[in-house]
C-alpha positions as CSV (number, residue, x, y, z in Angstrom):
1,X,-66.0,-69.0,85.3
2,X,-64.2,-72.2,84.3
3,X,-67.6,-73.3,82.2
4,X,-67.8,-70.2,80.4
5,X,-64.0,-69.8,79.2
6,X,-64.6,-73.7,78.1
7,X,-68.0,-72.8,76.2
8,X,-66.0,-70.0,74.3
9,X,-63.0,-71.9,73.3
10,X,-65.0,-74.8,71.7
11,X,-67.0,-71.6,69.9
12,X,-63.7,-70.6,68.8
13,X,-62.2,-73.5,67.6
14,X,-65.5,-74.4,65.9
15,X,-65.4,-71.3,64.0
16,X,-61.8,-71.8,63.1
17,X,-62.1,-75.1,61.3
18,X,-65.2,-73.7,59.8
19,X,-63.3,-71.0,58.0
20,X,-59.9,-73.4,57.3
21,X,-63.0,-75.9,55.7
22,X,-64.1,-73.4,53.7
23,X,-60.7,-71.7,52.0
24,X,-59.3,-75.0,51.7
25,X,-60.7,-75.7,48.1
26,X,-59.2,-72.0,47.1
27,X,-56.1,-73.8,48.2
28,X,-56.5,-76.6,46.6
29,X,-57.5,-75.0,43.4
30,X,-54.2,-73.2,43.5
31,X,-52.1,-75.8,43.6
32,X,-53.6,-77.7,40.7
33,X,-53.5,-74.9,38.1
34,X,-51.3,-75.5,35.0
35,X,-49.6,-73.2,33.7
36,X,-49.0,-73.2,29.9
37,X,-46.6,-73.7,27.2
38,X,-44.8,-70.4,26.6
39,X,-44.0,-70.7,22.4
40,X,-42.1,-68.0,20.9
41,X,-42.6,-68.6,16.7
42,X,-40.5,-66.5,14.2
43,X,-43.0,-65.8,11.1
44,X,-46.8,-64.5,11.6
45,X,-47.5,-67.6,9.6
46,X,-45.9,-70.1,12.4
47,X,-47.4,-67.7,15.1
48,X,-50.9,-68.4,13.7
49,X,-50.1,-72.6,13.0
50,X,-48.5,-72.9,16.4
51,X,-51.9,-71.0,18.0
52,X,-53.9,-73.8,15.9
53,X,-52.3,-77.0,17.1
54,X,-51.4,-75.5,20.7
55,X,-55.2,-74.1,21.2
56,X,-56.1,-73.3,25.0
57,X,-52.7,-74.8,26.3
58,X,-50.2,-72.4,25.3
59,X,-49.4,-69.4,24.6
60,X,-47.8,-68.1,21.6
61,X,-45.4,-65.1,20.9
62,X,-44.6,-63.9,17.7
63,X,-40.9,-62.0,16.9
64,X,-42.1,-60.6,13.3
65,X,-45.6,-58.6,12.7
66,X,-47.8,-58.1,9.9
67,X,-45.7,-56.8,6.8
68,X,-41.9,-57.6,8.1
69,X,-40.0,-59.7,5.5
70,X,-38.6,-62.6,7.2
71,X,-35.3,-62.8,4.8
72,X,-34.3,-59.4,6.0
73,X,-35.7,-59.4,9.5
74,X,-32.5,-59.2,12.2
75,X,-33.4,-60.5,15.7
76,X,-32.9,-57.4,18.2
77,X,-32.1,-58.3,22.1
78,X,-35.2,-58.3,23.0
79,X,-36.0,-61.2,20.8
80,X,-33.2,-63.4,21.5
81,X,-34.4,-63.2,25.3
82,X,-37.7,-64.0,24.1
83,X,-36.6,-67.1,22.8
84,X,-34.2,-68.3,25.5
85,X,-36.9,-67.9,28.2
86,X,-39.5,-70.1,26.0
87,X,-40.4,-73.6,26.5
88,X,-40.7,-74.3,22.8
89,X,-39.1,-72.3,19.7
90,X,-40.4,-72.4,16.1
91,X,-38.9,-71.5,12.5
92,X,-39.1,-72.2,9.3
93,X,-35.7,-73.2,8.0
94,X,-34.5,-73.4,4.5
95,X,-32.8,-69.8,4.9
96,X,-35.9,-68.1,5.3
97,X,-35.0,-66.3,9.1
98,X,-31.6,-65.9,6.8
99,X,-30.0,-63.4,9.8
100,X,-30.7,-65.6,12.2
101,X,-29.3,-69.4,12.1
102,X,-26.9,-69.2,14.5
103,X,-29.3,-67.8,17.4
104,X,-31.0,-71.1,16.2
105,X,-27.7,-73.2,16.8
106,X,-27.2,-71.8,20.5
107,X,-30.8,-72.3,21.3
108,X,-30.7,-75.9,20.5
109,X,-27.9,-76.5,23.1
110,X,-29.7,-74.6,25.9
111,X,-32.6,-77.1,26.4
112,X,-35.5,-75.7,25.0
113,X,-37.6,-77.7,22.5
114,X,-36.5,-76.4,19.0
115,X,-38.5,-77.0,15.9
116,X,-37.9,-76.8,13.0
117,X,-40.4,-76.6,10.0
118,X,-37.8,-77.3,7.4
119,X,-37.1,-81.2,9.0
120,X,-40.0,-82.7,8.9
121,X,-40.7,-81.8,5.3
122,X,-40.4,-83.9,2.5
123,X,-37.7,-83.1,0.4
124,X,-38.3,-84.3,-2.8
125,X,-41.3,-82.1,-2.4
126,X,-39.0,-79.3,-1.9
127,X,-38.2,-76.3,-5.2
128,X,-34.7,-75.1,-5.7
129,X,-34.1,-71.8,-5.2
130,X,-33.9,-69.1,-8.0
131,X,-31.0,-67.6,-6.5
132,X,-28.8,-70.2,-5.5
133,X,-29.6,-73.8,-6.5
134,X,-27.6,-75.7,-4.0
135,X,-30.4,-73.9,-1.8
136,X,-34.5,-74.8,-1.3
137,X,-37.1,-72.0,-1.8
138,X,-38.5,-71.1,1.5
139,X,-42.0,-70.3,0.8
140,X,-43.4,-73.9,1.1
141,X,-47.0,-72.3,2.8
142,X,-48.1,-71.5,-0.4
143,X,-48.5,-75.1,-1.3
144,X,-51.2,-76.3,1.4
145,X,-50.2,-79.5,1.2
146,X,-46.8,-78.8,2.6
147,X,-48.0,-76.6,5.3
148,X,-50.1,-79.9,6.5
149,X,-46.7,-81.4,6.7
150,X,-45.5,-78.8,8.8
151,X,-48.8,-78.9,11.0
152,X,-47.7,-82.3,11.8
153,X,-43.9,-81.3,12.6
154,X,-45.0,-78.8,15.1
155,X,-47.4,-81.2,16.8
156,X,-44.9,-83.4,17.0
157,X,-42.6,-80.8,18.8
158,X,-45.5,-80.0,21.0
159,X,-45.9,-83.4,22.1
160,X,-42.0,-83.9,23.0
161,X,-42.3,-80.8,25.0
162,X,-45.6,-81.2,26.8
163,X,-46.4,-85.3,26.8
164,X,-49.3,-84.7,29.0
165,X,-50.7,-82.3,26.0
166,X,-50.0,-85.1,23.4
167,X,-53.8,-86.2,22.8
168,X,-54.8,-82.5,22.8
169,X,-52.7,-81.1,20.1
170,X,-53.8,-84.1,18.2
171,X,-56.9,-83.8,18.3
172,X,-56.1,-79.9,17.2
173,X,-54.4,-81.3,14.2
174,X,-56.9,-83.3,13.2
175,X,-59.2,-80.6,13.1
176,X,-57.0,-78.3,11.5
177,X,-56.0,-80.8,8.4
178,X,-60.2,-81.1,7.6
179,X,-59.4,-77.1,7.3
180,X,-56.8,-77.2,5.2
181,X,-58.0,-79.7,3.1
182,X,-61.2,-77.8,2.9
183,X,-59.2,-74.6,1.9
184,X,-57.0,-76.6,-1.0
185,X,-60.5,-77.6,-2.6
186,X,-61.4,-73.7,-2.2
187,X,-58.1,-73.0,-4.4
188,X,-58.3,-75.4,-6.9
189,X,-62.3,-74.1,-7.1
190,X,-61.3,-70.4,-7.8
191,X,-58.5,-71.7,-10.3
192,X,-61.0,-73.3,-12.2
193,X,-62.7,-70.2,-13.2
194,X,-59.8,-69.0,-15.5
195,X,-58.6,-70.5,-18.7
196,X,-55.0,-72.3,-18.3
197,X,-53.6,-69.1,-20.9
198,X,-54.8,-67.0,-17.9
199,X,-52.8,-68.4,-15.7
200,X,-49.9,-66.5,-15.0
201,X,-49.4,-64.7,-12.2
202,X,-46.4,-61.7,-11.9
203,X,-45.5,-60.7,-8.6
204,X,-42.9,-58.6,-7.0
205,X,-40.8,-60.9,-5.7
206,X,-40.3,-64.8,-7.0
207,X,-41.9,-65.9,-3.5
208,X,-45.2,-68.0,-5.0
209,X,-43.2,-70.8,-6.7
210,X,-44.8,-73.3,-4.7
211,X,-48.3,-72.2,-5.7
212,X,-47.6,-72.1,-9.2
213,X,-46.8,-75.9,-9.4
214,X,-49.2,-76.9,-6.8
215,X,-52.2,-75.1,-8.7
216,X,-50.9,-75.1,-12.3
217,X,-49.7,-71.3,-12.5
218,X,-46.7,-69.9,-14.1
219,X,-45.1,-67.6,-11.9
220,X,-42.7,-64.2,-12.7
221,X,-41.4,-62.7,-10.1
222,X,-39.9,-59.3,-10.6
223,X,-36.8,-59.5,-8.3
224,X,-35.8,-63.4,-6.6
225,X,-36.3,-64.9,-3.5
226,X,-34.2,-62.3,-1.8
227,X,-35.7,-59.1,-1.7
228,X,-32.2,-58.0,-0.7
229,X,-31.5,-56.6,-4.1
230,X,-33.0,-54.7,-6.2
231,X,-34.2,-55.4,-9.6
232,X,-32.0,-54.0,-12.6
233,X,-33.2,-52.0,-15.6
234,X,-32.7,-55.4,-17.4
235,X,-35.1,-57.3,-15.5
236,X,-37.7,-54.9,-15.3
237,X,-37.5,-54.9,-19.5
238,X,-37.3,-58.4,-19.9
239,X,-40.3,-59.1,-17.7
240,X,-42.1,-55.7,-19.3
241,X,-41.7,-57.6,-23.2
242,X,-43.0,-60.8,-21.7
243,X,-46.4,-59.4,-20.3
244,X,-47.1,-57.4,-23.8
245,X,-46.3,-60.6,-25.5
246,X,-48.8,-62.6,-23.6
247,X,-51.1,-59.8,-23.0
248,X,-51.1,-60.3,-19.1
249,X,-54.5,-58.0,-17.7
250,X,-53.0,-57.9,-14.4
251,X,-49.7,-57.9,-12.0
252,X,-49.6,-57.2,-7.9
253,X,-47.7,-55.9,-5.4
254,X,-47.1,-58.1,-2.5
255,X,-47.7,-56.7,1.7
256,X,-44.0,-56.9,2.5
257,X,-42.3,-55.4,-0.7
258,X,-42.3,-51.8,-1.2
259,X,-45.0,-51.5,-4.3
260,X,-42.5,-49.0,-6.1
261,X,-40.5,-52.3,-8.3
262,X,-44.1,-53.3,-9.4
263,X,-45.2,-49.5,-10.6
264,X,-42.0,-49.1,-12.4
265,X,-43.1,-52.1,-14.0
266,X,-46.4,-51.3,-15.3
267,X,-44.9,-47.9,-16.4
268,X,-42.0,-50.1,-18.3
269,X,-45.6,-52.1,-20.1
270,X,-47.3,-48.8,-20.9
271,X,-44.2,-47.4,-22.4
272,X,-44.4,-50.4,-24.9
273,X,-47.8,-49.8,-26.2
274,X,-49.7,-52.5,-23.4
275,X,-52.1,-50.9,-20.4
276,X,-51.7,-53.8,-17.8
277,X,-53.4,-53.2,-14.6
278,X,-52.1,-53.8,-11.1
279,X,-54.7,-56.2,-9.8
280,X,-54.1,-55.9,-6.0
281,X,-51.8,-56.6,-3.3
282,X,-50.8,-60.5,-2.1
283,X,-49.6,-61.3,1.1
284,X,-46.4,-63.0,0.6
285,X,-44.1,-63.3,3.2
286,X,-46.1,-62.4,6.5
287,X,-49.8,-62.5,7.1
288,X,-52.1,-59.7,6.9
289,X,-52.9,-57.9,10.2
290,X,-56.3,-57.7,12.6
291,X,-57.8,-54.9,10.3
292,X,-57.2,-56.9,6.5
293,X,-59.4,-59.6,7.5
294,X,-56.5,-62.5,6.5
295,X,-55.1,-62.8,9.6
296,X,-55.0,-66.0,9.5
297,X,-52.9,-68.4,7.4
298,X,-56.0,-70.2,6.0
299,X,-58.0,-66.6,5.8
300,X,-54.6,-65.2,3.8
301,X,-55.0,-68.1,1.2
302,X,-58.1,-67.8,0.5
303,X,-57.9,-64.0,0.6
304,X,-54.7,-64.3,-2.0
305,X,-56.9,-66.5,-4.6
306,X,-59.6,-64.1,-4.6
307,X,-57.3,-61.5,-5.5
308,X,-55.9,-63.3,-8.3
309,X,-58.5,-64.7,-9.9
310,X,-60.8,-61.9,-9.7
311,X,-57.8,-59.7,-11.8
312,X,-56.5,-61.9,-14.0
313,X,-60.4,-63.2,-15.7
């Protein structure tokens, strides 16, 4: 009797180290799993940069979608939340998130990593703005060479808040400036095809500044760098007289401005004796969604010279 309850308890004991030997690595595997980088970024275009340069180790949250302008946008609860409970925060600065500075302010006290696009640009690179020149223009992502500088400012922020990430989102940016590099000489190619007379591009809002000087445009924009106002009677004359004097084919609408300022505009041309057309609608402020195909900052470039160039030759 003795034997046998002896026999049975080494079976038993043999079968329970079996079965702790082989969940242990379930365990083990557990305990070892990272979790990622939780980024909240304001704009759909620091949403898709922060995605680029964070790849497989973060995750990314965007507070405005496809369309939303980012000088009018006000931050609801929901987002502010958002924000506080993130590891690392992204904006653009320079007034763009214009409703929104001192959410900014009081997240920088709280200890999350805050970064700021507009800090690690260089200024003397920087436009004045239209409508207040003791301010910048915001819209420095239509000059690609800017927006490498502010691939490098949110891989540095990256870096401060996830060290042990560092060599990863450098190799991400690394990658990512051959892109953008590879997407300048895409623009300057498209450029090429139209005579420097051609070059004139009327939008609705003055938001493609930085473009024009980067890739030797001259820019109109119907209303300024705030679409918080709406353009007078005046304005709409003024920049009616200056398309029928330089017989402009084509003007365009923009994703996040209502297309009404740009149709009053090509009735205002018409009414002087000039057809001009409306050649198609930029993406300005936001990027376009899932279904536009430019869902992407470099995709929404390119997609932005095609229109463009393909109107205006």
């Amino acid at each position: 009797m003795n034997h046998k309850i002896k026999t049975l308890f080494c079976t038993f004991l043999s079968l329970s180290l079996l079965l702790v030997g082989c969940t242990a690595p379930v365990a083990n595997m557990d305990s070892t799993k990272e979790e990622k980088v939780n980024v909240v970024a304001t704009t759909t275009m620091l949403a898709d940069l922060s995605t680029a340069i964070g790849g497989e180790r973060v995750t990314v949250d965007g507070l405005m979608g496809p369309g939303i302008d980012p000088l009018l946008y006000q931050a609801s609860a929901g987002d502010v939340s958002l924000m506080q409970k993130a590891d690392v925060v992204v904006y653009n600065g320079l007034h763009l998130e214009g409703k929104m500075g001192e959410i900014f302010e009081n997240l920088s006290g709280q200890g999350s990593t805050v970064i700021c696009i507009e800090e690690g640009l260089d200024e003397s690179k920087l436009l004045a703005s239209e409508d207040d020149s003791s301010a910048y223009d915001p819209h420095i992502w239509f000059d690609v060479s800017l927006w490498k500088e502010a691939a490098q400012t949110v891989t540095d922020g990256l870096s401060e808040a996830d060290p042990e990430g560092k060599s990863d989102y450098e190799a991400n940016l690394e990658t990512y400036l051959k892109e953008l590099d590879e997407t300048d000489t895409y623009i300057r190619n498209r450029v090429a095809e139209l005579s420097e007379e051609q070059r004139v591009l009327v939008t609705a809002h003055d938001a493609f500044q930085y473009f024009g000087k980067a890739y030797g445009f001259e820019v109109r924009g119907l209303q300024g760098i705030s679409t918080d106002a709406e353009a007078g009677t005046a304005d709409v004359s003024n920049l009616a007289n200056f398309i029928v004097e330089r017989q402009i084919k084509a003007i365009f609408v923009e994703s996040s401005v209502p297309p009404k300022t740009i149709e009053a505009l090509q009735a205002a041309v018409k009414a002087k004796g000039f057809d001009v057309a409306i050649g198609g609608e930029l993406f300005s402020d936001s990027l376009g969604d899932a279904d536009s195909g430019a869902d992407t900052y470099i995709l929404t470039v390119k997609a932005n010279i095609d229109t463009i160039v393909d109107a205006l030759k």
